[in-house]
C-alpha positions in Angstrom: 0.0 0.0 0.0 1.7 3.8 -0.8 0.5 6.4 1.0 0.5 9.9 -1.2 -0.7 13.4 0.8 -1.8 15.5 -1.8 -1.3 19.6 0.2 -0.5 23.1 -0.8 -0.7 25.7 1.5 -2.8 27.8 -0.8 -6.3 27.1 -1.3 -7.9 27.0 -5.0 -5.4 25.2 -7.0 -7.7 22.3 -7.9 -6.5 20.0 -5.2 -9.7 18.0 -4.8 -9.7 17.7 -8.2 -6.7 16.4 -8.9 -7.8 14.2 -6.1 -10.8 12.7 -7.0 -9.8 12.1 -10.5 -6.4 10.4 -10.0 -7.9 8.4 -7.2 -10.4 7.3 -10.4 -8.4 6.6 -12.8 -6.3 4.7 -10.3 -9.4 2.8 -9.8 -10.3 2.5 -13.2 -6.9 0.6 -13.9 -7.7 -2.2 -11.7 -6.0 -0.3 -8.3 -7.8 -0.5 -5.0 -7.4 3.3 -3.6 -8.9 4.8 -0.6 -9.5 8.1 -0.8 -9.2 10.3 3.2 -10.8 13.7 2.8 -8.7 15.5 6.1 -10.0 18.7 4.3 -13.1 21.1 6.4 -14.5 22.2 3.4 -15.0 18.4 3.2 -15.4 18.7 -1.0 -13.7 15.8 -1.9 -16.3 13.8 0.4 -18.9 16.3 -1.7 -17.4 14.7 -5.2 -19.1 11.5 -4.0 -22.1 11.9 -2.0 -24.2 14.4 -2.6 -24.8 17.1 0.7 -28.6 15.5 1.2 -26.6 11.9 1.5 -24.0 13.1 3.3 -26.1 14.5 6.4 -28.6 11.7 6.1 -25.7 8.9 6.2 -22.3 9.9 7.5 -22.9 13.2 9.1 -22.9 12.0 12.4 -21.5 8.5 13.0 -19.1 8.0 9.9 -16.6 10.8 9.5 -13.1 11.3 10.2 -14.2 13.8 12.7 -15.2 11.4 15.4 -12.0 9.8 14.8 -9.9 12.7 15.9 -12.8 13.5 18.1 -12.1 11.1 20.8 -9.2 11.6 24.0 -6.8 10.2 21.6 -7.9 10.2 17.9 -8.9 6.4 17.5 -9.9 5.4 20.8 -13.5 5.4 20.7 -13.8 4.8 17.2 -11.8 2.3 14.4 -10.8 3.6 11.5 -12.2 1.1 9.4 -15.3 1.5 10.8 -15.6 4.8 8.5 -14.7 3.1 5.4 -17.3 3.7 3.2 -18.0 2.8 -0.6 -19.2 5.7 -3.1 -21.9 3.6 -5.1 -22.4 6.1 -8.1 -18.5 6.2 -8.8 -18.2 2.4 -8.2 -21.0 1.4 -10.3 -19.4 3.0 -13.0 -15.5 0.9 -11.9 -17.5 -2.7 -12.2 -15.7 -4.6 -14.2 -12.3 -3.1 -14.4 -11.4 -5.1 -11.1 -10.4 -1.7 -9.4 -12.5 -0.2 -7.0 -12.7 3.6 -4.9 -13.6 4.0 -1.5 -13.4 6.7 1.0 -13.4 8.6 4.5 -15.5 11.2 4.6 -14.2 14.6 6.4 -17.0 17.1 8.2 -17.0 20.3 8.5 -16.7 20.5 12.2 -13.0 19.2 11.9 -11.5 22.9 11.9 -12.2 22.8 15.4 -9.8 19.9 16.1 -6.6 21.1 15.4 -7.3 22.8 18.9 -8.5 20.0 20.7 -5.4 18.5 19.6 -2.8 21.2 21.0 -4.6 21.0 24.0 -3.3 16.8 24.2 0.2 17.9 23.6 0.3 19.9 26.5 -1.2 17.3 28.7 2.0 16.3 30.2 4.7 17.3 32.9 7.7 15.4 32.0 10.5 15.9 28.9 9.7 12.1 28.5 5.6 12.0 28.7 6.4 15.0 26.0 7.6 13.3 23.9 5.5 10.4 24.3 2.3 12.5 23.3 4.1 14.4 20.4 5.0 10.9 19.0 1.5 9.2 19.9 -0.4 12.3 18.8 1.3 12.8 15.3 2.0 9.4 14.4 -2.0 8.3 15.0 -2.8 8.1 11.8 0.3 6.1 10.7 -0.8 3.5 13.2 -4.2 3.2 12.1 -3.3 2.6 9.0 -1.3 -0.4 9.6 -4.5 -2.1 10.8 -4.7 -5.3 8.4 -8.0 -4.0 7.1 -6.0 -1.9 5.0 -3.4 -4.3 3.4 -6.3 -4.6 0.8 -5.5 -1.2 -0.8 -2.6 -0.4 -3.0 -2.9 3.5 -3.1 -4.4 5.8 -0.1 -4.5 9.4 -1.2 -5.0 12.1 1.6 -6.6 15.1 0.8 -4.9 17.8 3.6 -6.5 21.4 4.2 -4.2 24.1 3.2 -2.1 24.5 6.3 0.7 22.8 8.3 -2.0 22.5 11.6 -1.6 19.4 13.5 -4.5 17.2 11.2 -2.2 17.7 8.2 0.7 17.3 10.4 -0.6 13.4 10.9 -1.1 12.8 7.1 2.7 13.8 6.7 3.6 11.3 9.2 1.5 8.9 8.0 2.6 9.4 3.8 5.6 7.9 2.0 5.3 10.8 -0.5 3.6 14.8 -1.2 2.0 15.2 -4.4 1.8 19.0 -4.4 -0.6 20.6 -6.4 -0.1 24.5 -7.8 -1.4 26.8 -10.2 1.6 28.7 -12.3 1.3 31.6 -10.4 2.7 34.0 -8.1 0.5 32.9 -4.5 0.5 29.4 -5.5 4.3 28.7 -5.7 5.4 31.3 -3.3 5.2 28.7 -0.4 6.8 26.0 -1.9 10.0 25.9 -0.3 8.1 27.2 3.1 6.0 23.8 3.0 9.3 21.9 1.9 10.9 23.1 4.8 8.5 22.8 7.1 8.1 19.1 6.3 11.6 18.3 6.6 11.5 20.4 9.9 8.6 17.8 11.3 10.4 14.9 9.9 13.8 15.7 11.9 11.5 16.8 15.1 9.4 13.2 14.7 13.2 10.8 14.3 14.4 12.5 17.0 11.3 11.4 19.2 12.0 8.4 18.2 15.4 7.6 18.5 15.5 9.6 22.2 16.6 7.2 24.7 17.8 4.6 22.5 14.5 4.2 20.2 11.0 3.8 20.8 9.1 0.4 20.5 5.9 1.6 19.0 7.1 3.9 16.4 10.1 4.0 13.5 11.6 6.7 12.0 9.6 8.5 9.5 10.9 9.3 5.4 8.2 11.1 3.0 9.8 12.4 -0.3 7.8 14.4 -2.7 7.0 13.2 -5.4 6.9 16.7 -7.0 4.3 19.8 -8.0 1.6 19.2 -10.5 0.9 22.4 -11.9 -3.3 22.3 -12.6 -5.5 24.9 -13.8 -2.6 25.4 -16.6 -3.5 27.9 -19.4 -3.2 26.8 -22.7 -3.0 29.2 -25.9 -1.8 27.9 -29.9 -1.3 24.3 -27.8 1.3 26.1 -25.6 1.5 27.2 -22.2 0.8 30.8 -21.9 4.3 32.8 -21.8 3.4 34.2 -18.0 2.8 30.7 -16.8 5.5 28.9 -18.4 7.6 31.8 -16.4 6.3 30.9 -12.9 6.6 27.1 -14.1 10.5 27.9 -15.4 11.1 29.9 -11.9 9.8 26.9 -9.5 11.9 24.1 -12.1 15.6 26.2 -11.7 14.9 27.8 -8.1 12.5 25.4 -5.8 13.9 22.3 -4.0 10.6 20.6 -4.7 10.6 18.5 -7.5 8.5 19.4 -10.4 6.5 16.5 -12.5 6.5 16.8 -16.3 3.1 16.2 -16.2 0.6 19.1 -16.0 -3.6 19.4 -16.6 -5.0 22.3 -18.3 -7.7 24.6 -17.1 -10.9 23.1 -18.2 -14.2 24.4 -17.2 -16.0 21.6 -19.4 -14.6 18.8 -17.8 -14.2 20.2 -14.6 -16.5 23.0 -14.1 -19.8 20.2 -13.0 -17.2 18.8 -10.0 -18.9 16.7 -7.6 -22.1 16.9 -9.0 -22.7 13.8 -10.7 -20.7 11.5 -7.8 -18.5 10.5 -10.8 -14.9 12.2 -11.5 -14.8 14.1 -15.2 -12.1 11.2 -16.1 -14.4 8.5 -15.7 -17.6 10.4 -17.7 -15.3 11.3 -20.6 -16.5 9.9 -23.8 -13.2 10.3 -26.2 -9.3 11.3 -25.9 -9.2 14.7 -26.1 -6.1 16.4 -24.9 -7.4 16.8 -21.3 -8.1 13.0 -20.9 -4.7 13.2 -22.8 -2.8 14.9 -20.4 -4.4 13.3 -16.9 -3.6 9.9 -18.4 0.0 11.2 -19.1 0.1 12.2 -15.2 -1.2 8.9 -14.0 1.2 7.6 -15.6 3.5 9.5 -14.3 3.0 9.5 -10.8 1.5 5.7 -10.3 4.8 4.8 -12.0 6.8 6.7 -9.6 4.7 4.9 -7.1 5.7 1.0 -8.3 1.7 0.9 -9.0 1.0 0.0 -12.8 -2.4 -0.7 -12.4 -4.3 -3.1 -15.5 -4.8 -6.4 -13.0 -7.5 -7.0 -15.4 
C-alpha cells in the first residue's frame, strides 16, 4: 500500500480535483485506492455523496471527525469503521477489477486542530512529551497499519491548506507529497516554506523516536515528494501561456521541490460540474481529447513513480 498526501498551502489550486480524479483513474486501472478527505470544506467527500446523502448517512456517526474527536484520535472509534463505498462512482468501476472507497471529512474538523494542541500539553515530564508528540502525530500512521488496509494499493490524503496538526498526521502517515499549484505567483510562493517545514517535522518526529535509545511503537519517518503538478494550466496555440511557463521555469531552476512533467490544463467543461454527478470528469469522458490526454500522461507519471502500474484486469 503507498501512501500519497496530496497539500498546498494555498487554497484553489484544484487539489480536490486532482484528487478525485487520479484516485479514479487509479481505480479504473484495476488499483484499489482509498480516498481520506482531512480537508473542512469536506469537497472531496462532496465529489461522491451528494450534501442530502452526506447529512442523512455519515454526518454523524461515519466521518473522520469522530476519529480525531475522541481523548486520543482512534480510541473510541476504528478507523475502518468509516470506510465507506461511493456507489455512483463504483457502479461506473465494475468490471475493471479496481474499485474507490473513502473517509468522509466534516465540516466541524476545523475545530480539532485545537483540541489536539490542548493533548500535547497534557504532560509534565520531557519524557511524557515526547511520548504525546509521538502518539499524537504518528496516529494516523498506526491506524493505518491495521490489516483491514493491506487490501489497498494506493491511499490518497486530501490535507487542508495548512501545516496544523491534522495535516501534520497525514505527513507522518505518507511515503510521498504530491503537491498541487497553479503557475502563479501565491501558488508557488510557499513551496519551499512547506518543503521546509516538512523536513522540519520529519527531523522533530526521528528525534522522538530515537530519544533514549529508540521507541518500540514507532520508527523513524521518510516522506519524499513526489513533486508539484501544476493544474489549472492555461493553454494558448497548444502552448503554455508565456506568463505561466515563467512561474513554471522559476519553481523548475529555483524550488527544491521537484517538479512533475506532467501538467492538466484549465478546463471548465470537464471540470467546471465537479462533484455533482458522484463520478470524477475522467471516468464520464467519452473520447481522448487532450485533457483525458494529459491526466492519463500524469497517471502515468505518478502511479509509475509509485511502483503501481495498475491493469490487473
Amino acid at each position: 500500500m503507498r501512501v500519497v498526501a496530496v497539500m498546498n498551502y494555498k487554497g484553489g489550486v484544484g487539489k480536490t480535483t486532482l484528487t478525485a480524479n487520479l484516485g479514479a483513474v487509479a481505480a479504473s486501472r484495476g488499483l484499489r485506492v482509498l480516498l481520506l478527505d482531512l480537508d473542512p470544506q469536506t469537497n472531496l467527500t462532496f465529489s461522491f455523496f451528494s450534501i442530502d446523502d452526506w447529512h442523512e448517512r455519515l454526518a454523524d456517526k461515519r466521518t473522520i471527525r469522530q476519529w480525531y474527536g475522541a481523548e486520543m484520535p482512534g480510541r473510541d472509534v476504528p478507523l475502518p469503521e468509516l470506510v465507506v463505498s461511493p456507489e455512483r462512482v463504483n457502479k461506473v468501476l465494475d468490471g475493471t477489477g479496481g474499485r474507490l472507497d473513502l473517509i468522509s471529512s466534516h465540516l466541524g474538523l476545523i475545530d480539532i486542530d485545537l483540541e489536539l494542541a490542548a493533548l500535547l500539553g497534557g504532560t509534565t515530564t520531557l519524557d511524557g512529551s515526547k511520548r504525546r508528540f509521538l502518539d499524537l502525530h504518528g496516529c494516523l500512521r498506526q491506524a493505518l497499519r491495521d490489516s483491514f488496509f493491506a487490501g489497498y494499493d494506493l491511499v490518497l490524503i486530501d490535507c487542508a491548506p495548512n501545516f496544523g496538526l491534522v495535516t501534520k498526521t497525514a505527513i507522518v502517515a505518507s511515503e510521498q507529497i504530491l503537491v498541487p499549484a497553479k503557475a502563479d505567483y501565491l501558488s508557488t510562493l510557499g513551496l519551499d516554506y512547506l518543503g521546509g517545514n516538512c523536513a522540519g517535522l520529519v527531523q522533530q518526529f526521528n528525534d522522538f523516536v530515537h530519544h533514549k535509545g529508540g521507541d518500540r511503537e514507532h520508527e523513524p519517518i521518510d516522506p519524499g515528494f513526489l513533486g508539484v503538478v501544476f493544474t489549472m494550466v492555461q493553454i494558448y496555440s497548444q502552448q503554455v501561456t508565456a506568463a505561466q511557463q515563467g512561474y513554471i521555469q522559476e519553481v523548475l531552476v529555483n524550488s527544491q521541490v521537484p517538479v512533475l512533467k506532467s501538467y492538466v490544463r484549465n478546463s471548465p467543461r470537464h471540470f467546471g460540474d465537479a462533484g455533482e454527478n458522484g463520478v470524477p470528469a475522467m471516468l464520464r469522458a467519452t473520447g481522448r481529447d487532450e485533457v483525458v490526454r494529459e491526466f492519463d500522461e500524469l497517471a502515468d507519471e505518478v502511479l509509475g513513480a509509485l511502483s503501481l502500474s495498475g491493469d490487473r484486469r
